[in-house]
N, C-alpha and C positions, 0 to 999 in steps of 0.2 A: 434400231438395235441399241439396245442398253449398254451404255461404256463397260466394258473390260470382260466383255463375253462372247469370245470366238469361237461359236456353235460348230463351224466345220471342224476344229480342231477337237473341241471336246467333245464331236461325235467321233474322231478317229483314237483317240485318246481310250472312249469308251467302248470301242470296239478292241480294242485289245486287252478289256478287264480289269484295266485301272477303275478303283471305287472312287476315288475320289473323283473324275469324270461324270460318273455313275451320281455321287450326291449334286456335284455342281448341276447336273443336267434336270435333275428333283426340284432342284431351289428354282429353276427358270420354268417349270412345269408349273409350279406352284405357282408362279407370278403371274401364268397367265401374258393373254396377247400373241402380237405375231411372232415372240422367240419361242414362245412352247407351240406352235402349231409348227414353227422350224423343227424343233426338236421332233415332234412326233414324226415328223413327213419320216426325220431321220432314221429313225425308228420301225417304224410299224411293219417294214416286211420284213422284219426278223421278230414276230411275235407269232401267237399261235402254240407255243412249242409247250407251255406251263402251264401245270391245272392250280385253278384258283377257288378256293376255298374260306367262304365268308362264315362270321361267329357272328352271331349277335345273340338279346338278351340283357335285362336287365341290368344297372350297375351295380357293381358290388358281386355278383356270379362268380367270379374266379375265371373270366375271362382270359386274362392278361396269364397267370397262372397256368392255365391248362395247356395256351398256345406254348409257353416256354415248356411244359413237359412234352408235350408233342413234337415240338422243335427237334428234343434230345431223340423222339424214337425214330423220328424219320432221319436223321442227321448216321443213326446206327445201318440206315439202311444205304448209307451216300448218296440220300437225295439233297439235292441244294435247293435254300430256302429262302425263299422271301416276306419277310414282315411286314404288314401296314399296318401299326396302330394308330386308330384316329383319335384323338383328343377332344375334349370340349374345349372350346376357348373360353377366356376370359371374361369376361364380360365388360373389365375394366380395362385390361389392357389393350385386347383384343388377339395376345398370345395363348397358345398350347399348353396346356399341363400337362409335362413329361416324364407323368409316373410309368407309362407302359415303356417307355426307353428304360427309366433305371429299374423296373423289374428286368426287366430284360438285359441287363448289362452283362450279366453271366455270357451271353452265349456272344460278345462282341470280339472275342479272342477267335473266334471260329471263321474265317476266311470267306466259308460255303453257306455263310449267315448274313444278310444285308438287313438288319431291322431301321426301319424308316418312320416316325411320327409325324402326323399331318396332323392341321389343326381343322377340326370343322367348320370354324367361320361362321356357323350360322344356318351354318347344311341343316333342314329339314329330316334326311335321312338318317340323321345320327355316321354318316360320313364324309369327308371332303372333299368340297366339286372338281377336285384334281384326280381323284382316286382311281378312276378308271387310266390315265395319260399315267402316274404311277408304277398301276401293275402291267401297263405296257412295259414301260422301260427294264421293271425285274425279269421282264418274259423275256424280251430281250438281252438282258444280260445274262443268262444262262440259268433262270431261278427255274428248279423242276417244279417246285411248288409254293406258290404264293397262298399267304394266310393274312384273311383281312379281319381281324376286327374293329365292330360298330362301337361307337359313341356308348348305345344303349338308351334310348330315348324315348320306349313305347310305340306307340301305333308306325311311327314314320320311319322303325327301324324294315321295314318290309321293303324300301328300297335296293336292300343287297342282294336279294331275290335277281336282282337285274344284272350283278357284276360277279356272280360265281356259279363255278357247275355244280356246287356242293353246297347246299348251307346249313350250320350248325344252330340251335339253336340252345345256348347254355341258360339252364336253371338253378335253384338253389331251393332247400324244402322249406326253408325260413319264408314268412312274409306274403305267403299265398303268389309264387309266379307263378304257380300253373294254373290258375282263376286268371291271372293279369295275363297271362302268354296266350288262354285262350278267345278273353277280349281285344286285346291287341292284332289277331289274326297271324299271330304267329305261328301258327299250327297247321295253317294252310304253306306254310312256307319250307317248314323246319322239313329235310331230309333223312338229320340224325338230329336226336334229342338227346341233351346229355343233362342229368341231373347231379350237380356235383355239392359235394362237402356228404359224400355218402356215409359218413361215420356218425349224422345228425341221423336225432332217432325216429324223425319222420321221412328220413328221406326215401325208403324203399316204399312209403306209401305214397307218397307225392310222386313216384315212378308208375307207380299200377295206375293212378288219377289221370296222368297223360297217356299211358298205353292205354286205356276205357277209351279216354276220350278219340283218341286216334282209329281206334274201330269201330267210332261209329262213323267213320268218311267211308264215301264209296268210291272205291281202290279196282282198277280194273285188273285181275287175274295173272296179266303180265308184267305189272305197273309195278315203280320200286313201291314197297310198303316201309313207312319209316320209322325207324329204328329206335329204340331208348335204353339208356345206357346209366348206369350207375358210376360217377369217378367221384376220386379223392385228390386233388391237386395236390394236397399239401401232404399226401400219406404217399403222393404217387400211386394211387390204387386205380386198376380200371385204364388207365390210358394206354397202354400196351392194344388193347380189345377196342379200343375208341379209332387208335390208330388203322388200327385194320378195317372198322366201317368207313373210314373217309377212301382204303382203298378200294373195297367193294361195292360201293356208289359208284367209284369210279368204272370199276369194271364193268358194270352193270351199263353205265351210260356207254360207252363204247359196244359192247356186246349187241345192245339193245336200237344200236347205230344213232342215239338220242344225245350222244357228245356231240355231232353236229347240229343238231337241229337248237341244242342248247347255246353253243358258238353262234348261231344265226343271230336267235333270239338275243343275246348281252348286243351285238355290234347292231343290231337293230334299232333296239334301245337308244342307245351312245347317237346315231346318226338323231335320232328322232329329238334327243335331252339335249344335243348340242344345239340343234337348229332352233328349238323352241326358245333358250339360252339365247343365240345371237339375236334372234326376233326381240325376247322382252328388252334385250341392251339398247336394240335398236331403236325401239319406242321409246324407251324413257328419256333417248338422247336426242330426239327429236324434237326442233323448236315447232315444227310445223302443230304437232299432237298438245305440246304443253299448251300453244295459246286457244288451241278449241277448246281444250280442257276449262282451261283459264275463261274462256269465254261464254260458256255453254252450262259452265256446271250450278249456275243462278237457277237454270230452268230444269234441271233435275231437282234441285233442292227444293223446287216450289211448286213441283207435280206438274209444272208444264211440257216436260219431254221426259220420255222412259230412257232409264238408263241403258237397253237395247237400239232403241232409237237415235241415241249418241252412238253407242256404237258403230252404226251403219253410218253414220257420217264421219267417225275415225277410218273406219276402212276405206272409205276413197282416195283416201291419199296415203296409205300405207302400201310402197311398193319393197321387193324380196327385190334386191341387188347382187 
């Protein structure tokens, strides 16, 4: 255990609502190892409770923007909220850039507001491999509704698909994203389609282009059919209407008894991305694998052995402890 971090204390600490338990418990999540799998054990039967809600979509969309007007509708309704924006990191530093913190500073005076910035690391998904231990923690602290948004990264943003009941997928009529959101396979993903910066004078065509596109999937009868929506982040136009399809998704997944089956499916996932996770850790950390490697890979390089072939000779001595 890492000097000066008494988990039992700052999971009692955070069970009585203290935030600042609440971040200290983020930063040990973050770091990864056996104190954030402490912390989760700590945790995880008090989750379950908070619907989570992923954006993604290109950068530059008005992301960051739209979750802060949304904040303000649901905030009117007294639901409490949880933020994850994820950051790209640096490339030099290897730190976050915390522009979706200081857009969001507005709403830090607000108690029933916990906005959190993660950095990707390097995450493929366009989010941070902490992300899911995260929105545990806000599910656990009393968040009614957690709002994740992605990086924004193109093809690899379809990993959130995996961490929310809802997922948004934000456009903008500039620059062709509805060509790029339909290559990327966002379309298969998106639940609600929001086309924002609607005061641009293509934007109500760039909406008809994705509802075309959208009917030509085949949608069975019963099936949510997904939505598209016109805002204005910056006019505040449209998010009042936006707000109410994140809750008609919702209703509809419960209604449709498909909240669970959705619950299944993310914790599915999670079992499967961690195990796979501790596997690759495991290999790489293995002196036994590096000196086959080291050994072996002469005869790959010179068409003497198929690189399947090595493989079958990694796997004999890869044992799951």
């Amino acid at each position: 255990m890492r000097p000066g971090y008494d988990i039992p204390e700052l999971l009692e600490r955070f069970k009585k609502g203290q935030v600042s338990a609440a971040a200290r418990l983020i930063t040990i999540l973050e770091n990864g190892g056996i104190d954030a799998e402490a912390v989760l054990d700590g945790i995880f039967h008090m989750t379950s409770n908070a619907y989570r809600v992923g954006f993604t979509g290109p950068p530059g969309a008005g992301k960051s923007s739209l979750i802060f007007r949304l904040t303000k509708k649901f905030r009117e309704k007294d639901k409490k909220i949880g933020i994850i924006a994820i950051d790209p990191t640096s490339p030099f530093s290897g730190g976050a850039l915390l522009g979706d913190r200081i857009r969001m500073q507005a709403l830090s005076d607000d108690p029933e507001v916990f906005v959190r910035s993660l950095a990707s690391r390097g995450s493929l998904g366009g989010i941070s491999n902490c992300t899911d231990e995260v929105t545990d923690l806000m599910d656990a602290f009393g968040k009614d509704l957690i709002l994740i948004e992605t990086v924004g990264v193109g093809q690899s943003e379809l990993e959130i698909a995996e961490k929310a009941h809802t997922v948004v997928v934000i456009l903008v009529p500039e620059s062709g994203d509805g060509i790029q959101a339909m290559k990327a396979g966002l379309m298969e993903i998106g639940d609600i389609f929001v086309m924002n910066k609607a005061d641009h004078k293509d934007a109500e065509l760039a909406a008809m282009e994705i509802e075309d596109t959208l009917k030509l999937k085949k949608i069975a009868d019963d099936a949510w059919r997904p939505r598209v929506i016109l805002t204005s982040a910056k006019e505040d136009r449209g998010t009042g209407e936006f707000a109410g399809l994140i809750e008609e998704h919702r209703v509809y997944l419960e209604q449709s008894g498909l909240f669970l089956k959705k619950r299944r499916q993310i914790l599915f996932s999670r079992v499967k991305n961690a195990l796979m996770d501790k596997m690759e850790r495991r290999l790489r950390a293995s002196e036994s694998v590096k000196n086959i490697m080291a050994d072996r890979m002469d005869d790959v390089y010179e068409g003497r052995l198929s690189p399947f072939r090595l493989v079958h000779e990694l796997e004999k001595i890869v044992t799951i402890k």
